[in-house]
C-alpha positions, 0 to 999 in steps of 0.5 A, a space after each residue: 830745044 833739047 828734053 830737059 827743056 821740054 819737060 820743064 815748059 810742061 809743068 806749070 809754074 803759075 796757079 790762080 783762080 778767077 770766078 764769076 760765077 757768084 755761087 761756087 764756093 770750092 773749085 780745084 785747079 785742073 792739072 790736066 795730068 801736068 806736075 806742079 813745078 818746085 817753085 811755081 807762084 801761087 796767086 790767092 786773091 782777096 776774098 780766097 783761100 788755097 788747100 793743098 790736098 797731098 795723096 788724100 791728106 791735108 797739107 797746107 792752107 794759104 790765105 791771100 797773097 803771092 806765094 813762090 811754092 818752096 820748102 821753106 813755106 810748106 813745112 806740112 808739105 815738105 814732110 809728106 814729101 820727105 823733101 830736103 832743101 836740095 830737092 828740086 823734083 816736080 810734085 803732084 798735089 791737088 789744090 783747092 781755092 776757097 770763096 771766103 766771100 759772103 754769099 748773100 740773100 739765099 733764102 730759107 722757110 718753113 714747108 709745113 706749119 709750126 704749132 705754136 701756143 699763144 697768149 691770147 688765141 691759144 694754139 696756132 698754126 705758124 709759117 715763116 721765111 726769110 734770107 740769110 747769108 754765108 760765108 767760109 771761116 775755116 777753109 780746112 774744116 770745111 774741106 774736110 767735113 762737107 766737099 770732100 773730093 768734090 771738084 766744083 762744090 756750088 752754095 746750092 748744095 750746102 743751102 738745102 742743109 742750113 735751110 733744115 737747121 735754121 727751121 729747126 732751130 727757128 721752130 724751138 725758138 718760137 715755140 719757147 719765145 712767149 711772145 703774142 702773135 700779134 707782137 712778133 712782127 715788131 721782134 723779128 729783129 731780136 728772134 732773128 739773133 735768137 736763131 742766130 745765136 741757136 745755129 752757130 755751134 752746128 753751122 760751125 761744125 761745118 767751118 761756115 758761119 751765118 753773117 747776116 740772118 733776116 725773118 721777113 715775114 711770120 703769118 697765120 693760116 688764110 682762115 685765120 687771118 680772114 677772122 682776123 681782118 673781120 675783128 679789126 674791121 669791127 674796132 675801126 667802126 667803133 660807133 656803130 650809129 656814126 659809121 651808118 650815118 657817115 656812110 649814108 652821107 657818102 653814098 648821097 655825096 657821092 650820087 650827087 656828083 656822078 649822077 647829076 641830071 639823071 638824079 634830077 630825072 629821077 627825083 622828078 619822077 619819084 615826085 611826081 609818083 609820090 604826089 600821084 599815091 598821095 592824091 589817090 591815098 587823099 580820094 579814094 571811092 565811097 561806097 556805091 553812089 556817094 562822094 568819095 571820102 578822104 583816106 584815114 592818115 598813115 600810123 605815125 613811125 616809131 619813136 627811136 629810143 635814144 641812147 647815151 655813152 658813158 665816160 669812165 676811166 678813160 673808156 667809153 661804155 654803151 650804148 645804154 637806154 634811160 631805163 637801163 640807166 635808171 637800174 644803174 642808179 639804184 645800183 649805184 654805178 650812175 651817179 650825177 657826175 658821170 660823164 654822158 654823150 648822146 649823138 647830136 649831143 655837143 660834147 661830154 655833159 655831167 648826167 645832171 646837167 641833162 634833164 632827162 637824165 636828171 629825173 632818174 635821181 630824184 625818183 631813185 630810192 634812197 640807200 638801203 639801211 645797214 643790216 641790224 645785228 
């Protein structure tokens, strides 16, 4: 083999990239100090792009497909070089590929909380975070304006940046939105645009674009949320008096089922107490040398004032005593036809249909007459 031969085996005349590493976004081909050969073929792959950086400047982008590398179909190249269509010389250049697939489901938040002023709770402290993905729109951009000379440039280094523009964006974008705390949940798809529409210029810049952009959670600080929880629990009682009556009820179903003979033991034995403290209650001792004499009864227990419910516009109002309601008659905001419940009570009733109520009517003065002038 004589010397022309070997110096032509030594450049290398194919140039391809394969990776499965799913998170580098730039690799350069190592030459490994070997000349690229006129005419070698350059395979980019679906999903990549070819940077040919020539002595630090930027000479030519391919997109995918099988290229035979010519001076006809690298006329930057071929200028930097001074080539003319004899020339037939080796070349040195760096070449880059480009992942231009999406990188998916990298993540972003917010590390201290974002004040915010709401509707109905006034300032709040808020915290979020999500995922987003990314991908390469314009490899030479992108080339010039984050890798650099970087050899193997990895999602990780460029994420920590976004990660800080989409908070920024993010936090003006909530402060300014308006929209209540309690509502934000059923609008992260549209603040979700929102702060997409907000970062394209700057993520641009950088020859990316953001695909896909998620906010999968907005919540409060911990005490708040502790209030929070205390005030809706409260709105599912509703009906304080049926809620203990309920819970009364299943506490005695529940005894009942698991503890069986044993409640019967201890039912006995409760009874057999009580019998016994009535017995004693029954025949205490008289004074010295007389019959013993029956024990005065017990006083008779309070009697529970009963209540009742109003129906007014489609709301309920109360619980409201009748002494309550009879100032309301004179007031004027009880009339016959209101509609009243009371627990035990079948259904809604007018106020007159219910005797108790019906008196307040026919005690009530009658209406003031109009002022003299």
């Amino acid at each position: 083999m004589g010397i022309l031969d070997f110096l032509t085996g030594e450049f290398i005349d194919v140039i391809h990239w394969t990776d499965d590493t799913r998170d580098t976004m730039v690799w350069r081909f190592e030459r490994e100090g070997h000349a690229i050969k006129y005419g070698a073929k350059l395979t980019v792959r679906e999903g990549q792009a070819a940077v040919f950086v020539h002595e630090g400047q930027l000479a030519d982008v391919f997109g995918p497909g099988l290229y035979m590398l010519e001076t006809n179909n690298m006329p930057v190249l071929t200028t930097l070089q001074h080539w003319d269509h004899g020339f037939r010389s080796p070349f040195k250049s760096e070449i880059y590929f480009i992942n231009t697939t999406r990188f998916n489901d990298l993540k972003w938040g917010t590390k201290n909380p974002i004040i915010a002023r709401d509707p109905e709770f006034g300032p709040v402290r808020l915290r979020a975070f999500g995922t987003y993905s990314m991908r390469v729109t314009d490899p030479a951009r992108f080339m010039a304006e984050i890798v650099g000379t970087d050899g193997e440039f990895t999602a990780d280094e460029i994420s920590f940046q976004i990660r800080n523009v989409i908070v920024q964006e993010f936090s003006r974008v909530i402060a300014g939105s308006g929209i209540p705390v309690l509502d934000m949940a059923a609008n992260t798809a549209d603040l979700g645009k929102l702060v997409t529409k907000a970062i394209e210029p700057t993520i641009a810049a950088y020859g990316l674009s953001i695909p896909e952009f998620y906010i999968e959670n907005i919540s409060l600080p911990d005490e708040v949320e502790k209030v929070l929880d205390k005030r809706t629990s409260m709105g599912i009682v509703g009906d304080l008096h049926r809620y203990t009556q309920f819970s009364a009820a299943e506490a005695l179903a529940q005894g009942g089922a698991a503890g069986g003979a044993m409640g019967a033991a201890v039912g006995a034995g409760i009874g057999m107490g009580m019998g016994a403290g009535m017995g004693a209650q029954m025949t205490q001792p008289g004074p010295w040398g007389q019959a013993p004499v029956a024990a005065p009864p017990p006083p008779p227990p309070p009697v529970v004032e009963k209540v009742w419910h109003l129906a007014e516009q489609g709301q309920t109002k109360g619980p409201y005593g009748r002494g309550h309601l009879g100032r309301m008659v004179t007031e004027g905001s009880f009339t016959r036809d209101t509609l009243v419940w009371s627990p035990g009570q079948d259904g809604w009733m007018r106020a007159e249909e219910i005797a108790e109520l019906a008196q307040l009517f026919t005690i009530a003065p009658p209406p003031p007459p109009p002022p003299v002038a």
